[in-house]
Structures are given as structure tokens and as C-alpha cells.
C-alpha positions as protocol buffer text, in pm:
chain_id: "A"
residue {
  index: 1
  type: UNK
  ca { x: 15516 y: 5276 z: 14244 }
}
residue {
  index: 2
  type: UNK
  ca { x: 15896 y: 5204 z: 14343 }
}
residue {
  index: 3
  type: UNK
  ca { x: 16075 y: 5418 z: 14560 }
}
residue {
  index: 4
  type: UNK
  ca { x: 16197 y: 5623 z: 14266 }
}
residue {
  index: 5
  type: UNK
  ca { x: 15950 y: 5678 z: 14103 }
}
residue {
  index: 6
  type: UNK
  ca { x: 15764 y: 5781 z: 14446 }
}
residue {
  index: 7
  type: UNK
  ca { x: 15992 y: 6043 z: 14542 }
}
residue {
  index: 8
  type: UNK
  ca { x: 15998 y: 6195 z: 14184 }
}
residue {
  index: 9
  type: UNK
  ca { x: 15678 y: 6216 z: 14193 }
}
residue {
  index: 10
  type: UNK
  ca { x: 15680 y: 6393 z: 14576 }
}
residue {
  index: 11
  type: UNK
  ca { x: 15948 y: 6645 z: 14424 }
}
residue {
  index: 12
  type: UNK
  ca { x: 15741 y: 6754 z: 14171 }
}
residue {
  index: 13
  type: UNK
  ca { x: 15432 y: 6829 z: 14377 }
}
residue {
  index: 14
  type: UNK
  ca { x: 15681 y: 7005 z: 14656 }
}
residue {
  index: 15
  type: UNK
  ca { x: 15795 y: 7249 z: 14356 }
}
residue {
  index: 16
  type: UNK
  ca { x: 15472 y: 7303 z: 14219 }
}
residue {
  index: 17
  type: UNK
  ca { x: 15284 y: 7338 z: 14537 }
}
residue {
  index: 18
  type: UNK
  ca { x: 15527 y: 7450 z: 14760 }
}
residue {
  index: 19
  type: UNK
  ca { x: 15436 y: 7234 z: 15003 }
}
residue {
  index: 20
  type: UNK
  ca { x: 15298 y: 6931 z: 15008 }
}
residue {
  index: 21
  type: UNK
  ca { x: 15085 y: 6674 z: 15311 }
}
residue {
  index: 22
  type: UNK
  ca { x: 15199 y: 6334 z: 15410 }
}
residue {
  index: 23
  type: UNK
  ca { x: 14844 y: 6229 z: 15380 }
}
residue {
  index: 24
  type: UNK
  ca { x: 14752 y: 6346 z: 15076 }
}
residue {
  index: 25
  type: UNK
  ca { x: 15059 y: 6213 z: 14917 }
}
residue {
  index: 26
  type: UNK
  ca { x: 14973 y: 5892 z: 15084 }
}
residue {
  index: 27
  type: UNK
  ca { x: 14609 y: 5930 z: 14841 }
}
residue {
  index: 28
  type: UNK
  ca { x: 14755 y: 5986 z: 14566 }
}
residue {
  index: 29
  type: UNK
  ca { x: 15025 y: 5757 z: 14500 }
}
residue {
  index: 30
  type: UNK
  ca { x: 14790 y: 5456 z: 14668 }
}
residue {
  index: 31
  type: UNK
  ca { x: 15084 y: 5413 z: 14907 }
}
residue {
  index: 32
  type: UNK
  ca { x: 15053 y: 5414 z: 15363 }
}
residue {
  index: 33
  type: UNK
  ca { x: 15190 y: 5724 z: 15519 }
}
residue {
  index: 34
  type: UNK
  ca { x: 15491 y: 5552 z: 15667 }
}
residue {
  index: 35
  type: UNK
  ca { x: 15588 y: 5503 z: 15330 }
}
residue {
  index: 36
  type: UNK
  ca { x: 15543 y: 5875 z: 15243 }
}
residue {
  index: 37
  type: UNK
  ca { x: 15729 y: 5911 z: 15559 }
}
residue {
  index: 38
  type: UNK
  ca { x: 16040 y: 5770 z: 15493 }
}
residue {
  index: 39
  type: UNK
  ca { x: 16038 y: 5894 z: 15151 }
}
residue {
  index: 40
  type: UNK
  ca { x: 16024 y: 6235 z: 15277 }
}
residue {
  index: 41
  type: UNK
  ca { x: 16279 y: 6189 z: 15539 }
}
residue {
  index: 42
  type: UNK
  ca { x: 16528 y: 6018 z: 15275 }
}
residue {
  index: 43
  type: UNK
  ca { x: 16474 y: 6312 z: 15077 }
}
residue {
  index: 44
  type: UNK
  ca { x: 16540 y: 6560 z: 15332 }
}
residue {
  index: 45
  type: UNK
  ca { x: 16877 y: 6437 z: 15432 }
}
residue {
  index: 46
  type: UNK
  ca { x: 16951 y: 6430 z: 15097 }
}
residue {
  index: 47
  type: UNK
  ca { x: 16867 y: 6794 z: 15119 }
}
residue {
  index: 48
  type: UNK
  ca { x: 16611 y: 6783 z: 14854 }
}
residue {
  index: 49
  type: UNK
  ca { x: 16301 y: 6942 z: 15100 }
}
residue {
  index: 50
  type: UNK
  ca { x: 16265 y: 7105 z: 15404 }
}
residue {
  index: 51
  type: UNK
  ca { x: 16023 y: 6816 z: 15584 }
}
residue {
  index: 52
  type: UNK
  ca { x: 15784 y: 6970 z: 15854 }
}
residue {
  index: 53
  type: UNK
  ca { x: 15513 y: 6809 z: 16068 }
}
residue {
  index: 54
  type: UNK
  ca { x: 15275 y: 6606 z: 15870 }
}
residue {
  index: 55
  type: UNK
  ca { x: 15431 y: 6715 z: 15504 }
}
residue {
  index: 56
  type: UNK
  ca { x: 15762 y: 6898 z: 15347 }
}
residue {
  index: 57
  type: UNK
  ca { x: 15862 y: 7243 z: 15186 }
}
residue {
  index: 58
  type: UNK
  ca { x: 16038 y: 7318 z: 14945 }
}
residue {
  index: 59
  type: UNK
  ca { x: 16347 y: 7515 z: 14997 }
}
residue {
  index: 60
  type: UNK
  ca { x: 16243 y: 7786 z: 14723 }
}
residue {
  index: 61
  type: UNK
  ca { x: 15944 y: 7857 z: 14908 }
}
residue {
  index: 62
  type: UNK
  ca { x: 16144 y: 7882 z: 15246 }
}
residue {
  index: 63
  type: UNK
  ca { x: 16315 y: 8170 z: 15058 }
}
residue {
  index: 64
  type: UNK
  ca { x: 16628 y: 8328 z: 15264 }
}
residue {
  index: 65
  type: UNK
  ca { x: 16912 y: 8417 z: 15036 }
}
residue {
  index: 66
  type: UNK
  ca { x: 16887 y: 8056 z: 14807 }
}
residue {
  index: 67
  type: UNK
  ca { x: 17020 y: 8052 z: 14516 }
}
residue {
  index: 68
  type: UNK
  ca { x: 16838 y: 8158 z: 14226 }
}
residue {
  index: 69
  type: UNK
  ca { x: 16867 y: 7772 z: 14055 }
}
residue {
  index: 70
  type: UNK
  ca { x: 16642 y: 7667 z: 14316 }
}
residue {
  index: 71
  type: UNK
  ca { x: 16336 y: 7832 z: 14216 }
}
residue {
  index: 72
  type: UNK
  ca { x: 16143 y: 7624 z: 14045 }
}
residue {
  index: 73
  type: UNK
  ca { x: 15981 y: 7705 z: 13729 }
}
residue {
  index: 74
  type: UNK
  ca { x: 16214 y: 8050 z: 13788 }
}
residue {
  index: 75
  type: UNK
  ca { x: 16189 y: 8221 z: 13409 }
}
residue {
  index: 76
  type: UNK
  ca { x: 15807 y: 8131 z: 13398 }
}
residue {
  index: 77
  type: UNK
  ca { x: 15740 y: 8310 z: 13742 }
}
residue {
  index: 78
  type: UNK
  ca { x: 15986 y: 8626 z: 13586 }
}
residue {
  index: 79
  type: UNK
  ca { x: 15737 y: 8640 z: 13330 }
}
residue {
  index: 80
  type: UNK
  ca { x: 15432 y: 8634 z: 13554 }
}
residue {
  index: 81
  type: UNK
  ca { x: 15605 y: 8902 z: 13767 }
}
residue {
  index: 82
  type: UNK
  ca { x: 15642 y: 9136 z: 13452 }
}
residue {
  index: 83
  type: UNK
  ca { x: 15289 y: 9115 z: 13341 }
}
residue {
  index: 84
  type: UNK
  ca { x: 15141 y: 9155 z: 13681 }
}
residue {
  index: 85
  type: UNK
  ca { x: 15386 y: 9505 z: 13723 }
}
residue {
  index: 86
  type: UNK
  ca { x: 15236 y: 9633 z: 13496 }
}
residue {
  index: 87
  type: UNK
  ca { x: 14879 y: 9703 z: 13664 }
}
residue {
  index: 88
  type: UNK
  ca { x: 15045 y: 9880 z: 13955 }
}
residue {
  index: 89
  type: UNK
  ca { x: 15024 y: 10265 z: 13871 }
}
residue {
  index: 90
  type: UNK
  ca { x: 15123 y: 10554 z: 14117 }
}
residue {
  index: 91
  type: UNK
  ca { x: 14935 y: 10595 z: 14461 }
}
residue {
  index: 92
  type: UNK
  ca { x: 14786 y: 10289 z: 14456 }
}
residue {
  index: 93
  type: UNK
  ca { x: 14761 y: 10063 z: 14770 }
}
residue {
  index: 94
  type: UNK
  ca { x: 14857 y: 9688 z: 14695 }
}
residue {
  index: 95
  type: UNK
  ca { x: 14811 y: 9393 z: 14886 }
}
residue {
  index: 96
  type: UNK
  ca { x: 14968 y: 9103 z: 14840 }
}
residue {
  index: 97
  type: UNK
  ca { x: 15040 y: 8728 z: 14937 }
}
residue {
  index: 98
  type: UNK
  ca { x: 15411 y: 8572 z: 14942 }
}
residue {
  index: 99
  type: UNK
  ca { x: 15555 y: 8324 z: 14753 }
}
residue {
  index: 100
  type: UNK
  ca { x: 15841 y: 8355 z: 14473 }
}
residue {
  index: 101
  type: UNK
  ca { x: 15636 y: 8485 z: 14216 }
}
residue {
  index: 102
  type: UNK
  ca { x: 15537 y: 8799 z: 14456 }
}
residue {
  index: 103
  type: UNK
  ca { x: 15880 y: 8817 z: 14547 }
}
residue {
  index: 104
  type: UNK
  ca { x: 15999 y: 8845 z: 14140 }
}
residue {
  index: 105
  type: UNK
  ca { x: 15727 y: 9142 z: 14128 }
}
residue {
  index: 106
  type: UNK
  ca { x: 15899 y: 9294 z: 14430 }
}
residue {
  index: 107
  type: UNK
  ca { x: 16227 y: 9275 z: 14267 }
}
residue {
  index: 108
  type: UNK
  ca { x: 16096 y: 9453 z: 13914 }
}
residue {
  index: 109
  type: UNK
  ca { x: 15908 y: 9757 z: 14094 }
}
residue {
  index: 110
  type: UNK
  ca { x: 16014 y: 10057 z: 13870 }
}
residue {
  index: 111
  type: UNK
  ca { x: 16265 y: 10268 z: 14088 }
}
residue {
  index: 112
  type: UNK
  ca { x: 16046 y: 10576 z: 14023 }
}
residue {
  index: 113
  type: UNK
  ca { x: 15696 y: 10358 z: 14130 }
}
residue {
  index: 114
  type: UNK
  ca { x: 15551 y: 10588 z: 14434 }
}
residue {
  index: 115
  type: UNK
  ca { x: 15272 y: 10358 z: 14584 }
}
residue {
  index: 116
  type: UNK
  ca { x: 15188 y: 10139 z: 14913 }
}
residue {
  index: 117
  type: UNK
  ca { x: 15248 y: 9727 z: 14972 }
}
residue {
  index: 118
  type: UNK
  ca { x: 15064 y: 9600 z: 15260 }
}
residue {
  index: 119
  type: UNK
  ca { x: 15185 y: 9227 z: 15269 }
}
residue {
  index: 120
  type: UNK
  ca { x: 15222 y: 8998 z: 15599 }
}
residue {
  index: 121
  type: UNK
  ca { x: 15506 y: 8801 z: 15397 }
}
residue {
  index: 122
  type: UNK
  ca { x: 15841 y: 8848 z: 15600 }
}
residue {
  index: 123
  type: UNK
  ca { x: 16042 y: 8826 z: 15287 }
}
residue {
  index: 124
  type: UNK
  ca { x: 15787 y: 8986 z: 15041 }
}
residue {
  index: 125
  type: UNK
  ca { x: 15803 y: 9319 z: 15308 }
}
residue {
  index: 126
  type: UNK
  ca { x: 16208 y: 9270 z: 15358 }
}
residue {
  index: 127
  type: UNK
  ca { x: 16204 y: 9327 z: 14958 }
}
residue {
  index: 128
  type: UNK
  ca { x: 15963 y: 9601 z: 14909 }
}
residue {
  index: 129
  type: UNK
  ca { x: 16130 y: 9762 z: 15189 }
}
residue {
  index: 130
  type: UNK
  ca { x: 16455 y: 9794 z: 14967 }
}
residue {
  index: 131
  type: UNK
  ca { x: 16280 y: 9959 z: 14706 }
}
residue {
  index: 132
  type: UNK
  ca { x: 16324 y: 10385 z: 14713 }
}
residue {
  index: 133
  type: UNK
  ca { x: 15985 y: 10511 z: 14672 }
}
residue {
  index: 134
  type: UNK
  ca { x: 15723 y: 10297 z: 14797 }
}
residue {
  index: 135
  type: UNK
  ca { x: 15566 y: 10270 z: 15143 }
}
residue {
  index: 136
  type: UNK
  ca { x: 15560 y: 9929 z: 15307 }
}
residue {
  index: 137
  type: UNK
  ca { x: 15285 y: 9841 z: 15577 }
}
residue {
  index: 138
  type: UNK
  ca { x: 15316 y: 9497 z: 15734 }
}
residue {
  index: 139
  type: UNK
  ca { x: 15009 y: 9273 z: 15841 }
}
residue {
  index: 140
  type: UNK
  ca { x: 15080 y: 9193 z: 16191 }
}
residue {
  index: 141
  type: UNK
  ca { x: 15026 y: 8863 z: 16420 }
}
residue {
  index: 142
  type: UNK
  ca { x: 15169 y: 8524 z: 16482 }
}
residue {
  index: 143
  type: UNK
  ca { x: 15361 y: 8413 z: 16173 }
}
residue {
  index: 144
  type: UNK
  ca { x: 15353 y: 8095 z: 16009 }
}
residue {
  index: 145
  type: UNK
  ca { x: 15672 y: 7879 z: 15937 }
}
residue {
  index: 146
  type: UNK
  ca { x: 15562 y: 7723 z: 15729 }
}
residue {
  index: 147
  type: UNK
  ca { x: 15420 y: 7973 z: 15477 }
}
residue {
  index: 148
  type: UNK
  ca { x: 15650 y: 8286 z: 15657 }
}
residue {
  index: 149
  type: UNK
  ca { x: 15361 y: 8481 z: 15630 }
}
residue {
  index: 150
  type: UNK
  ca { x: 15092 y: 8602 z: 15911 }
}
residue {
  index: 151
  type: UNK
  ca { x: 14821 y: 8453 z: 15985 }
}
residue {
  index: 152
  type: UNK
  ca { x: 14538 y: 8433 z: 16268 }
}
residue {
  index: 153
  type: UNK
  ca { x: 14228 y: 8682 z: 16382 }
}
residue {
  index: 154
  type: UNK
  ca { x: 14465 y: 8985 z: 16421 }
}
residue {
  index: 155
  type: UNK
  ca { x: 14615 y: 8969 z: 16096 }
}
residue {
  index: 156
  type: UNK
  ca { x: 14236 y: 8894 z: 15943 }
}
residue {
  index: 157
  type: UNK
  ca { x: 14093 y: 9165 z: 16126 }
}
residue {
  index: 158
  type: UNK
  ca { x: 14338 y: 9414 z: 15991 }
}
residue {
  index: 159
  type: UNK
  ca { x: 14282 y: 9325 z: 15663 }
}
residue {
  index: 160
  type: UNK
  ca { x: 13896 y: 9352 z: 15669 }
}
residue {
  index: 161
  type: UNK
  ca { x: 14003 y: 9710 z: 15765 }
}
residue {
  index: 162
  type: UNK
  ca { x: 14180 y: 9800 z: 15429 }
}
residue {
  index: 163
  type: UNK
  ca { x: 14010 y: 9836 z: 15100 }
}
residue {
  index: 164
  type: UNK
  ca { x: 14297 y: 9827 z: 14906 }
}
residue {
  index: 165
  type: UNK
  ca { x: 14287 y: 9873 z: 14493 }
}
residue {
  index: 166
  type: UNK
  ca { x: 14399 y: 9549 z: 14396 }
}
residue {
  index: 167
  type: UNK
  ca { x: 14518 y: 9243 z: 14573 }
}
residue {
  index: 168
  type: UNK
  ca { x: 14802 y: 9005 z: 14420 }
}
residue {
  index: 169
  type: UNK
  ca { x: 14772 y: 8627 z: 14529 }
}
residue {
  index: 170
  type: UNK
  ca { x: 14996 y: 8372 z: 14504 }
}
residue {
  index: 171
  type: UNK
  ca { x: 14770 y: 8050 z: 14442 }
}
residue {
  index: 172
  type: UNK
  ca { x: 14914 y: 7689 z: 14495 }
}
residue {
  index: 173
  type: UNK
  ca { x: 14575 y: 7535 z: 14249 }
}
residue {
  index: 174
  type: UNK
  ca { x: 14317 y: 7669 z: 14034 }
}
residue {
  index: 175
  type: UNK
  ca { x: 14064 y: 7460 z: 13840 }
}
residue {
  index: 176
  type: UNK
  ca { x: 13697 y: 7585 z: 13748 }
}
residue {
  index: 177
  type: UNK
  ca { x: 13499 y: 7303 z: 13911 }
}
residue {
  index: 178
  type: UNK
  ca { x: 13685 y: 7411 z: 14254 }
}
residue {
  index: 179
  type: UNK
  ca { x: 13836 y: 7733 z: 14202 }
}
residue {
  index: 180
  type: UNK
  ca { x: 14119 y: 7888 z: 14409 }
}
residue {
  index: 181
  type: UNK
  ca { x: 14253 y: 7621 z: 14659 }
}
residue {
  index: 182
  type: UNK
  ca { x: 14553 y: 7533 z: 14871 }
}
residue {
  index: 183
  type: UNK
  ca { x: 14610 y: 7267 z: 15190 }
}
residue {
  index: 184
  type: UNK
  ca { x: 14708 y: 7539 z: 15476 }
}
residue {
  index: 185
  type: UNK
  ca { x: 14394 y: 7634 z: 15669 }
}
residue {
  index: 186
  type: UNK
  ca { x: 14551 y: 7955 z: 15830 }
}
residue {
  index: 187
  type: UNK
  ca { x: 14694 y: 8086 z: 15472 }
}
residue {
  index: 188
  type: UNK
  ca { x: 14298 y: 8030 z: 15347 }
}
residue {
  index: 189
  type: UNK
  ca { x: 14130 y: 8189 z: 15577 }
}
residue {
  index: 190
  type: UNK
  ca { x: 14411 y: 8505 z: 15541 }
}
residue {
  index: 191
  type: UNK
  ca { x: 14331 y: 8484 z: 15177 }
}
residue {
  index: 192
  type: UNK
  ca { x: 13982 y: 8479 z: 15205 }
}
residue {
  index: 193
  type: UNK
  ca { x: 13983 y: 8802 z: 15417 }
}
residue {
  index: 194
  type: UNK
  ca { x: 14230 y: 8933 z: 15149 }
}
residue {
  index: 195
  type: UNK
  ca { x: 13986 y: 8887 z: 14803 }
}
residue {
  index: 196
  type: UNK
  ca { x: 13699 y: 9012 z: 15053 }
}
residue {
  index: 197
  type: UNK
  ca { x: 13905 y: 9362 z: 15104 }
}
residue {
  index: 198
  type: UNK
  ca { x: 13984 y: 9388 z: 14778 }
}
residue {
  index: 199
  type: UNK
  ca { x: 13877 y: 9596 z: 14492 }
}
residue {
  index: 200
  type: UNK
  ca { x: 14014 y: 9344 z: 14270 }
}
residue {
  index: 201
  type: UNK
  ca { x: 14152 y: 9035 z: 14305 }
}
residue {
  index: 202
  type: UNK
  ca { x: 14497 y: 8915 z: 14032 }
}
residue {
  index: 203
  type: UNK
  ca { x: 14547 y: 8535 z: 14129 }
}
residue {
  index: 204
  type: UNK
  ca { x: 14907 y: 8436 z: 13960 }
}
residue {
  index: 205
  type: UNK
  ca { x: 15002 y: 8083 z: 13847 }
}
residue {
  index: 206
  type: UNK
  ca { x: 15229 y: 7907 z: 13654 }
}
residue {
  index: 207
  type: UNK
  ca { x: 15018 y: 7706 z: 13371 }
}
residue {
  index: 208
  type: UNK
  ca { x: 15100 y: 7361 z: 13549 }
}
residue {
  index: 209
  type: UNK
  ca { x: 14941 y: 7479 z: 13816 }
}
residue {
  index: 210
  type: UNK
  ca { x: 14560 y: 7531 z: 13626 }
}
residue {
  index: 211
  type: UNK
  ca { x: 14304 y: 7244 z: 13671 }
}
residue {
  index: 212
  type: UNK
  ca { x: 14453 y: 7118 z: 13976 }
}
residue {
  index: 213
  type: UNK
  ca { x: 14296 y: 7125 z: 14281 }
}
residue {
  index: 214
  type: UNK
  ca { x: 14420 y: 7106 z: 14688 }
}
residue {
  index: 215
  type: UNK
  ca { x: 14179 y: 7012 z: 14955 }
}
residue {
  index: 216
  type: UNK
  ca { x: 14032 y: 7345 z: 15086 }
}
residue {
  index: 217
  type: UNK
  ca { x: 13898 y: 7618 z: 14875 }
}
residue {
  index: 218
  type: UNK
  ca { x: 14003 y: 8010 z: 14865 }
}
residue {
  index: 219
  type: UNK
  ca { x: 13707 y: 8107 z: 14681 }
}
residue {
  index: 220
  type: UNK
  ca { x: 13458 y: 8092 z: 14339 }
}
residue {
  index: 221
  type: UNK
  ca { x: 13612 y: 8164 z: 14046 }
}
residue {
  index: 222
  type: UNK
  ca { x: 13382 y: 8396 z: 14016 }
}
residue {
  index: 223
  type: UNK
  ca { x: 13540 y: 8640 z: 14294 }
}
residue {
  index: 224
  type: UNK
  ca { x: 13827 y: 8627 z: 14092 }
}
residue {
  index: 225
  type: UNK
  ca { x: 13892 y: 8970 z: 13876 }
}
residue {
  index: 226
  type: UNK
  ca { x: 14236 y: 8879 z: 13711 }
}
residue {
  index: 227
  type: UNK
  ca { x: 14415 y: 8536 z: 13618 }
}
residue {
  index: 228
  type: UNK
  ca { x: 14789 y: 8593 z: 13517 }
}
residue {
  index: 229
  type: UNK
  ca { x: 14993 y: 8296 z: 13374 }
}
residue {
  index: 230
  type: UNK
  ca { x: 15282 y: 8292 z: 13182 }
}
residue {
  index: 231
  type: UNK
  ca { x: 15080 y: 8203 z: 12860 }
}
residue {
  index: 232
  type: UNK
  ca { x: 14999 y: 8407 z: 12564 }
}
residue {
  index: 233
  type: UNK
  ca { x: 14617 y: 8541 z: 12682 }
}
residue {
  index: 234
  type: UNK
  ca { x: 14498 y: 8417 z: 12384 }
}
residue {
  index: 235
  type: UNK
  ca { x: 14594 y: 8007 z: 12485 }
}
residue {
  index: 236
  type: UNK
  ca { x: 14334 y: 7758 z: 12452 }
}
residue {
  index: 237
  type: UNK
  ca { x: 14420 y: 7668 z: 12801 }
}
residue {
  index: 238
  type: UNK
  ca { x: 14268 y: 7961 z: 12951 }
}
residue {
  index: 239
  type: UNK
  ca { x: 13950 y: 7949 z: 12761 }
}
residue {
  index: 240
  type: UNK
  ca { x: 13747 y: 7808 z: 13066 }
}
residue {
  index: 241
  type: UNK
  ca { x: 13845 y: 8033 z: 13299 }
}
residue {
  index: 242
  type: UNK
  ca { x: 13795 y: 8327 z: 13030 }
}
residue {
  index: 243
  type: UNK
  ca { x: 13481 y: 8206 z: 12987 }
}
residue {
  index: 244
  type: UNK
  ca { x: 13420 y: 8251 z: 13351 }
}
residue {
  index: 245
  type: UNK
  ca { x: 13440 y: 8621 z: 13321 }
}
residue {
  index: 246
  type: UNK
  ca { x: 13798 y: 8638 z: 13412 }
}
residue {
  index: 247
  type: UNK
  ca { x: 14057 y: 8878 z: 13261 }
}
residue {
  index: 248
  type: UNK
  ca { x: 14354 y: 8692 z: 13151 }
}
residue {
  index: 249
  type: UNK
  ca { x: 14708 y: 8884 z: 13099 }
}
């Protein structure tokens, strides 16, 4: 691949994913890490991602008062937001992930919506806490900078403490041979604890995101209750994964 194409191809995985690994971008484009390296380092001066150690971000996921233009796939996660607001109902406890798409549902919370958000995303709990009528509980422990949530046995332990009525996760890859995955080992294991709490689990993902695959797993599809894109339910697309028992809005 030239250098272009290379570093179209990282930008596109850093919005889809959020973030993204110097090694598995190294796999996948058949290139050595140094190369994957200096691609991400060009790319950061330029301002394009936020590079980290071993990997990059992208600056939508490091949300703090960016512009809305730099959420990717912005009107699809709006959409998303909208159907998943719609199976919150009064007094009922919620838990939820970050990411932009949680942070869109945070943003269209009915004024007059009386229920409780446990979340142990620093921005997702800075927005709920702006809303009138809800109570806001945050997970706490030693926070990730990468993912700005918490993670480690504190916040885990907390969680296996709750039995909340329905958890909303952010997933970075779905596909039905692997299930829910994503390439942070701290976020997985917080997630984990999170579907295990649960009542019911509502994984939300933009369609480009289905049948791909990151290299540790969340869970089964099968402990999945809920799968929310911003497809019509009735899209061939979601056939497998209706077919695995899931509910698709």
C-alpha cells in the first residue's frame, strides 16, 4: 500500500473503532510497525488523531467540547440514540458505557424522564448530570485515558453489586462467529461485569461496524438481549444476528 492509501485506511479504522493498535494495523495492511509508526505520528501532527502508546484515538472519542463535525458517522449515531431512548421508562436504573453514541442518548433524555444512570464515563456522567430529573451515580476507580471511562477491580466490583434493568453498551465490533469484541483489556473486562449485572443487555452500533471483529471478546451473542443499529429492523443485514435470538430496533 503507499503511504496514502495507508493512512486512509488508518483513519477509517480510528473513526470506526475509536481507537485503533499499532500492531494490529501493522496485520492488516501487511506493513512493519515502524511503518504504522510514522504514519500515525504524521497524522497526528497533522492533527488528524490523538496517537497514544502502542496505537491512536480519535479526537471524537476523546470527546471535550469538539465540534460536532468531528463525530464520525454523527446523524447515524443520532438515530441510534433516538431508538435506544425510547426503552428507558420512569424509575428505571440504567447502566451504561461511553462513547458518542451514549453521549447522543444523554443529550435526547426527555426533560420530564425521572430515572437513574450509573455510568463510569466522565463525559457520559458530566451530561446526564445536566439533565433536571434524573439521578446520576458514578462507577468509581482509576480512569482510563484512553477510553475516559473507569476501569479496574473497584469499578468491577461495584458493578457486580447493581442489578440494574437494562444496560446500554457502546460496542467497537460485532460479528456472529465472535460476538461482542473490542482491543482494550480493561474496557472488556468492565463490560463483561456490566452484561453480567444486567437484566438486559442493548449493544449499539453503527451498521459498518457488524461482522467485524477486534482481538478480545465481550461476550456470546447469545448474552446479548438487544442489537440497535441505525437500519430499518427489518434489513437483510441483521438477519444473522436476528436469527440468533436477538431483538433488533
Amino acid at each position: 500500500m503507499l503511504k496514502k492509501e495507508r493512512q486512509a485506511f488508518i483513519l477509517h479504522q480510528v473513526n470506526l473503532h475509536n481507537k485503533v493498535l499499532s500492531a494490529s494495523l501493522s496485520g492488516e495492511m501487511d506493513v512493519s510497525e515502524d511503518t504504522v509508526r510514522r504514519d500515525l505520528q504524521e497524522l497526528a501532527d497533522e492533527g488528524r488523531v490523538i496517537k497514544v502508546h502502542g496505537g491512536a484515538l480519535s479526537h471524537s472519542f476523546n470527546y471535550t467540547g469538539n465540534p460536532i463535525a468531528k463525530i464520525y458517522a454523527h446523524e447515524l449515531k443520532k438515530s441510534i440514540a433516538q431508538k435506544a431512548v425510547s426503552l428507558i421508562k420512569d424509575g428505571m436504573f440504567i447502566l451504561t458505557t461511553g462513547g458518542t453514541t451514549i453521549l447522543e442518548i444523554a443529550k435526547m433524555l426527555p426533560p420530564r424522564l425521572k430515572a437513574t444512570f450509573i455510568s463510569g464515563s466522565v463525559p457520559a456522567v458530566l451530561e446526564y448530570s445536566q439533565h433536571p430529573n434524573i439521578e446520576v451515580i458514578l462507577i468509581g476507580d482509576k480512569v482510563s485515558k484512553n477510553s475516559k471511562i473507569t476501569v479496574g477491580g473497584d469499578a468491577i466490583s461495584k458493578i457486580k453489586q447493581l442489578k440494574p434493568d437494562l444496560c446500554l453498551m457502546g460496542v467497537n465490533a460485532i460479528d456472529p462467529g465472535h460476538g461482542v469484541t473490542d482491543d482494550d483489556w480493561d474496557v472488556v473486562q468492565v463490560k463483561k461485569a456490566m452484561i453480567e449485572s444486567s437484566r438486559k443487555t442493548a449493544c449499539l452500533s453503527i451498521s459498518e461496524k457488524l461482522n467485524s471483529f477486534q482481538p478480545i471478546q465481550v461476550c456470546e451473542l447469545n448474552k446479548i438481549d438487544i442489537l440497535i443499529t441505525e437500519l430499518p429492523p427489518d434489513n437483510p443485514a441483521l438477519d444473522t444476528y436476528r436469527a440468533a435470538g436477538i431483538n433488533i430496533l
